[in-house]
C-alpha positions as CSV (number, residue, x, y, z in Angstrom):
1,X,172.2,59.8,68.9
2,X,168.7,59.3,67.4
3,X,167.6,62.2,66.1
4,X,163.6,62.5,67.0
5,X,161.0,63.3,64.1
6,X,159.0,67.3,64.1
7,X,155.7,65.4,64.9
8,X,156.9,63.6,68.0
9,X,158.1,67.0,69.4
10,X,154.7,68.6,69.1
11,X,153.1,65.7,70.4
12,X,155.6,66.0,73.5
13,X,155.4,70.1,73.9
14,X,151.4,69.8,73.4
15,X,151.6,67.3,76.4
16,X,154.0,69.5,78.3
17,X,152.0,72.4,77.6
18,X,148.3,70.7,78.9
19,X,150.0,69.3,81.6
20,X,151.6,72.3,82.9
21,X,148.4,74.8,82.2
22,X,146.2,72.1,84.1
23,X,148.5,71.9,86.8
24,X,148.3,76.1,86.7
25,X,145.0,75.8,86.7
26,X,144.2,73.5,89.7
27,X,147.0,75.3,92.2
28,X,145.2,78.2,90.7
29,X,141.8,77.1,91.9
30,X,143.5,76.1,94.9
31,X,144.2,79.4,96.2
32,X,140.9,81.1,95.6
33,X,137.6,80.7,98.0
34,X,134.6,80.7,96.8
35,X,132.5,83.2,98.1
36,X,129.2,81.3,99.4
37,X,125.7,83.1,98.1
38,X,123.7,84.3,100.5
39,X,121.8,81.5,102.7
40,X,117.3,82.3,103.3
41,X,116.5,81.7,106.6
42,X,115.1,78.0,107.2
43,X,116.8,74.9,106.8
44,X,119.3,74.9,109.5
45,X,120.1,78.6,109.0
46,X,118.9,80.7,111.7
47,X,117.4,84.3,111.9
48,X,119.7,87.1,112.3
49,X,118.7,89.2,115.4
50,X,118.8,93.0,115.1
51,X,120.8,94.3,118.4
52,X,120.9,98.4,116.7
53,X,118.4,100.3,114.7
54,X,117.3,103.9,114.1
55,X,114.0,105.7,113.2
56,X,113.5,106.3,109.6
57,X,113.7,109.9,108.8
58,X,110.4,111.2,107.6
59,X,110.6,113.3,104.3
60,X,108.6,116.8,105.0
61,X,106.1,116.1,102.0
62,X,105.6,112.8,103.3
63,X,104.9,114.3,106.9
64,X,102.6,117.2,105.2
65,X,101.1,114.6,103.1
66,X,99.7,112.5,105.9
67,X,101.5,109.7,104.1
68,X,101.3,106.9,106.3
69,X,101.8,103.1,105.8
70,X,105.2,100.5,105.7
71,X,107.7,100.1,103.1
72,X,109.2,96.7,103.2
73,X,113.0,95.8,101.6
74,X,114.6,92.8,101.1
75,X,118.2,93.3,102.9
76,X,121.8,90.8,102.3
77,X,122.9,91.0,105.9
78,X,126.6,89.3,105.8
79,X,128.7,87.0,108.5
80,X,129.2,90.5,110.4
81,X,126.2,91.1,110.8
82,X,126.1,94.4,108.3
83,X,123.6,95.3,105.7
84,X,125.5,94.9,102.6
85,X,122.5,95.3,99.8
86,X,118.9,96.9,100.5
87,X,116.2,96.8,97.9
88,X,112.2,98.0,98.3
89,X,109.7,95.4,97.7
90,X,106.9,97.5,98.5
91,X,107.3,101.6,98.9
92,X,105.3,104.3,99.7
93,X,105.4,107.9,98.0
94,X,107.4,110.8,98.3
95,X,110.7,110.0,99.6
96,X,109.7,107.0,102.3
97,X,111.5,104.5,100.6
98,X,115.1,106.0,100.7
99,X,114.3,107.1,104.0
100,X,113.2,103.8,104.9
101,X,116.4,102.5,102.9
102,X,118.6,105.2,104.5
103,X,117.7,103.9,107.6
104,X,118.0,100.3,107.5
105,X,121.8,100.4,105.9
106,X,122.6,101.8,109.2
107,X,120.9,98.9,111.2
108,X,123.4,96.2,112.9
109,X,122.4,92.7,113.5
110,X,124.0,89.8,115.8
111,X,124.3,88.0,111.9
112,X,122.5,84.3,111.5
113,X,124.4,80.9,112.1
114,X,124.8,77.9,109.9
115,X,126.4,74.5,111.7
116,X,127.6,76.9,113.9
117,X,129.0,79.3,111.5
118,X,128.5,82.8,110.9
119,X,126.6,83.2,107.2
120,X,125.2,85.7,104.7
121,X,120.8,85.6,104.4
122,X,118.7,87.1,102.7
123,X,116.1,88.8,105.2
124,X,113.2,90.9,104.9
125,X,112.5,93.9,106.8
126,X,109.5,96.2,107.8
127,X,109.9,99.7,107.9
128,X,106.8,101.8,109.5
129,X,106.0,105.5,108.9
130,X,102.7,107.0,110.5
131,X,101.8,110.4,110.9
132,X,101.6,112.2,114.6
133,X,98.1,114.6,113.1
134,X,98.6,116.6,115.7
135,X,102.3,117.6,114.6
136,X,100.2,119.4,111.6
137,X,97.9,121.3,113.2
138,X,98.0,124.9,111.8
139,X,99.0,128.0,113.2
140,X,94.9,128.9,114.1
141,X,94.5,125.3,115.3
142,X,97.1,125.6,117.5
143,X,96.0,128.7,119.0
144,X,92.8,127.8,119.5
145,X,93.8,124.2,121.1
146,X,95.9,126.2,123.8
147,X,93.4,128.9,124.2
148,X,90.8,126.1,125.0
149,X,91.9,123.4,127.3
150,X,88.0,121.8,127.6
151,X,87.9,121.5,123.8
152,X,91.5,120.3,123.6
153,X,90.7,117.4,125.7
154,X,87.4,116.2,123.6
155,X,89.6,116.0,121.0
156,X,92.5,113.9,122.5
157,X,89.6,111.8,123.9
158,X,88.3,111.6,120.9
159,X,85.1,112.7,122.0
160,X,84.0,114.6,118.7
161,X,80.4,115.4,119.6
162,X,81.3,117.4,122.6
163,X,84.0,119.0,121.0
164,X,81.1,120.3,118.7
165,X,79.0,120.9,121.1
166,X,81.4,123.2,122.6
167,X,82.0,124.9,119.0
168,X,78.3,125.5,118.7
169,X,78.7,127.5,122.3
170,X,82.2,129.7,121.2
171,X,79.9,130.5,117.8
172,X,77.3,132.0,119.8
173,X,79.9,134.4,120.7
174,X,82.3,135.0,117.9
175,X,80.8,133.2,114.6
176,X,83.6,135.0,111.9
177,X,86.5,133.8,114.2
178,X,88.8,131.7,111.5
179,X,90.1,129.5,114.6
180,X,86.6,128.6,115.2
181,X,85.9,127.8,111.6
182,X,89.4,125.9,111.0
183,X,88.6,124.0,114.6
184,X,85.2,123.0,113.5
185,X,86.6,122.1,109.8
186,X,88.7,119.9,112.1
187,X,86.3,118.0,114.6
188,X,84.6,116.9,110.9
189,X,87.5,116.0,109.4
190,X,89.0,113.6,111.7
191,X,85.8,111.5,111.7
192,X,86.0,111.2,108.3
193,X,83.1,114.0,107.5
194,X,84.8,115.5,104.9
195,X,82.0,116.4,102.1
196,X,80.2,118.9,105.6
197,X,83.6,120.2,106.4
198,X,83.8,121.2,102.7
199,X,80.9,123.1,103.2
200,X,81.8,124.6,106.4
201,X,85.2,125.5,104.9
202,X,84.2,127.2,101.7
203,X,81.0,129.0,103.2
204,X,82.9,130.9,105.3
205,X,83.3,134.6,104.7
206,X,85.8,135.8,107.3
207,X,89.2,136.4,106.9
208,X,92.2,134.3,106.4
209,X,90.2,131.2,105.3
210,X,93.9,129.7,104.0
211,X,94.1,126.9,106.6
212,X,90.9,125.7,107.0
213,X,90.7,125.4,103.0
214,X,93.9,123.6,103.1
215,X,93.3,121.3,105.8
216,X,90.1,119.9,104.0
217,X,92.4,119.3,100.8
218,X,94.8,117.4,102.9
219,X,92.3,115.4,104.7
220,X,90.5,114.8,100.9
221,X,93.8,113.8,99.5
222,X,95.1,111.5,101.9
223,X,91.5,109.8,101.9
224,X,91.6,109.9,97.7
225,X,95.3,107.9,98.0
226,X,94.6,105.7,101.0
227,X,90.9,104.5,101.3
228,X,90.5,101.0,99.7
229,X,87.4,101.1,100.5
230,X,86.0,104.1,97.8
231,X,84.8,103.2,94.8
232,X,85.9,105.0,91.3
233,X,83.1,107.0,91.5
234,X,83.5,108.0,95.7
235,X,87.1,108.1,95.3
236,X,86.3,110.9,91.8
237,X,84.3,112.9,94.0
238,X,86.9,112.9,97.4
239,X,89.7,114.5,95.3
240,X,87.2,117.0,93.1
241,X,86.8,117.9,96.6
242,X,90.0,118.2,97.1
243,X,90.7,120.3,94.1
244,X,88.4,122.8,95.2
245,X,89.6,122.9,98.4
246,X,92.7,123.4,97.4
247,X,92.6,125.7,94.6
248,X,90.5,127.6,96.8
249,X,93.6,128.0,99.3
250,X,96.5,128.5,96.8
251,X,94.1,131.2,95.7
252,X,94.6,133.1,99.1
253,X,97.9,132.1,99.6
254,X,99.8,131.6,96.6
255,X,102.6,130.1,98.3
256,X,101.0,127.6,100.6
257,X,103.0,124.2,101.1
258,X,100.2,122.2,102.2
259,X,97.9,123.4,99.5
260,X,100.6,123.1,97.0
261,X,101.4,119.4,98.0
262,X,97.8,118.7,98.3
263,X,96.8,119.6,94.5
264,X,99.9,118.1,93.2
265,X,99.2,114.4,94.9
266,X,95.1,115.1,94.0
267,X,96.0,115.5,90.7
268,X,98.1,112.4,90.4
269,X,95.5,110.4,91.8
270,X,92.6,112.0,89.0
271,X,95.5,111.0,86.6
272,X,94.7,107.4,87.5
273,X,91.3,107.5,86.7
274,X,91.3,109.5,83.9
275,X,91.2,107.3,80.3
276,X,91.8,110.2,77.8
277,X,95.9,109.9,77.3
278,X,96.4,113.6,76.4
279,X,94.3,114.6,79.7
280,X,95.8,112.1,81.9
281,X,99.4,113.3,80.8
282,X,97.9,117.0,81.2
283,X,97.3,116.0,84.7
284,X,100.8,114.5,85.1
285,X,102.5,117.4,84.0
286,X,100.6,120.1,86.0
287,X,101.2,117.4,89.2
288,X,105.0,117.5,88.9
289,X,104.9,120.9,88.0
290,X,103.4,121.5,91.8
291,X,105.8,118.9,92.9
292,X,109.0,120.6,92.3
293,X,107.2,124.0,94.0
294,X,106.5,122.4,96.3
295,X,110.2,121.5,96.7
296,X,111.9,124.7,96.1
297,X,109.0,126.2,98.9
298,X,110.1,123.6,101.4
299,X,114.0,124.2,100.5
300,X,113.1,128.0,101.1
301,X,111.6,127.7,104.1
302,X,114.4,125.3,105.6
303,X,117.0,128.0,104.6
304,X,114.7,130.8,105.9
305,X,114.8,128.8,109.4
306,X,118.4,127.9,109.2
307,X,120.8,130.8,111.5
308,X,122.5,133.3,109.3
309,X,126.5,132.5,109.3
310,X,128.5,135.3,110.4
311,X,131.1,136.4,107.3
């Protein structure tokens, strides 16, 4: 028997060896799928259709904010038609994007078709949020609304001058009534005459001037954070406004959501304008400062309304 030479062995188990690991490898590639990326819609592959959504929830700040406007995500929806993967393209402040994120994970969607084949996309959705105003009237507002049907219905009509008209009448009759002040605070506002409501608001002497000071800082701040149309120097002058307005109310009520949320978001906004750094983060600090009061009021208030468990 020939007796075979060292190198020829390892010549032999090296081919052994590369044939068997490449024979591993392809029954090993084989067995696995690979999973296909997710398709964009065009090109044969079809929109997915939604067939279940919900309302986003708004956050309470947001509400009391007057934070309107649409967040828009980018969603994976797979071949179920599930949302497997959200992300926010463009947000909006104070919790509407989670909420608007919260919301679409739970969406369902007949899912879009390739050759005739279920297939993951990429898709982008719209996610609205818009303020009902009237859901924030105050506590005077309210009472005055229901005590005055006629002046009610100029406003739903949005017939402002008669509501004034009828204002003028009522002050004839009771000019330090803080409903008629807030009301007429109000019928300015909603126009968009905030700098005379300011002076309404903060010439008034009566009592309990809280909500009519507060309601011109929210007006001044959502106008501050949402008009495009303000210059530096308009959009300055809106949220010193705003300030004052505001200050003016936490004065009288320490504790006051609206006015609390109000400065915090007014001072983020004069943040952005201002070029000092050591103001600007002055301003930063003193608007997250109001920010997390504002948080611990609203978590206060939530537990106050919550019923008490019985032990």
């Amino acid at each position: 028997m020939t007796r075979l030479r060292a190198p020829y062995w390892n010549l032999v188990a090296a081919a052994l060896l590369l044939v068997l690991g490449f024979g591993a490898t392809s029954a090993l590639a084989q067995g696995v799928t690979q999973a296909s990326p997710p398709y964009r819609v065009g090109d044969n592959v079809s929109r997915p259709e939604i067939i279940h959504s919900v309302a986003p929830v708004y956050t309470e700040l947001a509400r009391r904010a007057r934070v309107s406007g649409t967040v828009i995500v980018e969603a994976i929806i797979d071949e179920q038609g599930d949302i497997v993967n959200v992300r926010v393209l463009k947000g909006q402040p104070l919790g509407l994007d989670q909420a608007a994120v919260d919301a679409v994970k739970t969406w369902k969607f007949k899912p879009a078709m390739k050759e005739g084949k279920p297939v993951k996309v990429y898709y982008v959705l719209t996610v609205n949020f818009q303020v009902d105003s009237s859901s924030l009237l105050g506590p005077q507002l309210q009472r005055f609304l229901q005590a005055n049907p006629e002046f009610a219905e100029h406003l739903r009509a949005r017939r402002y001058t008669e509501a004034a008209a009828f204002l003028d009448r009522r002050a004839a009759e009771r000019s330090a009534e803080p409903e008629l002040t807030t009301a007429r605070c109000y019928v300015l506002l909603v126009p968009g005459r905030l700098e005379e409501a300011w002076e309404v608001a903060r010439s008034y002497r009566g009592p309990d001037p809280y909500e009519m000071l507060a309601l011109v800082g929210s007006f001044a701040q959502a106008r501050a954070s949402y008009d495009t149309g303000l210059s530096p120097e308009g959009r300055a002058a809106v949220i010193e406004i705003g300030l004052q307005a505001a200050t003016m109310a936490l004065e009288v009520r320490r504790e006051g959501l609206d006015a609390t949320i109000s400065k915090a978001l007014l001072l983020q906004e004069k943040a952005k304008l201002t070029r000092d750094p050591a103001e600007r983060q002055a301003l930063e600090d003193e608007a997250a400062q109001l920010r997390q009061q504002a948080m611990e009021l609203q978590a206060r208030a939530r537990e106050a309304a919550e019923p008490k468990r019985q032990p």
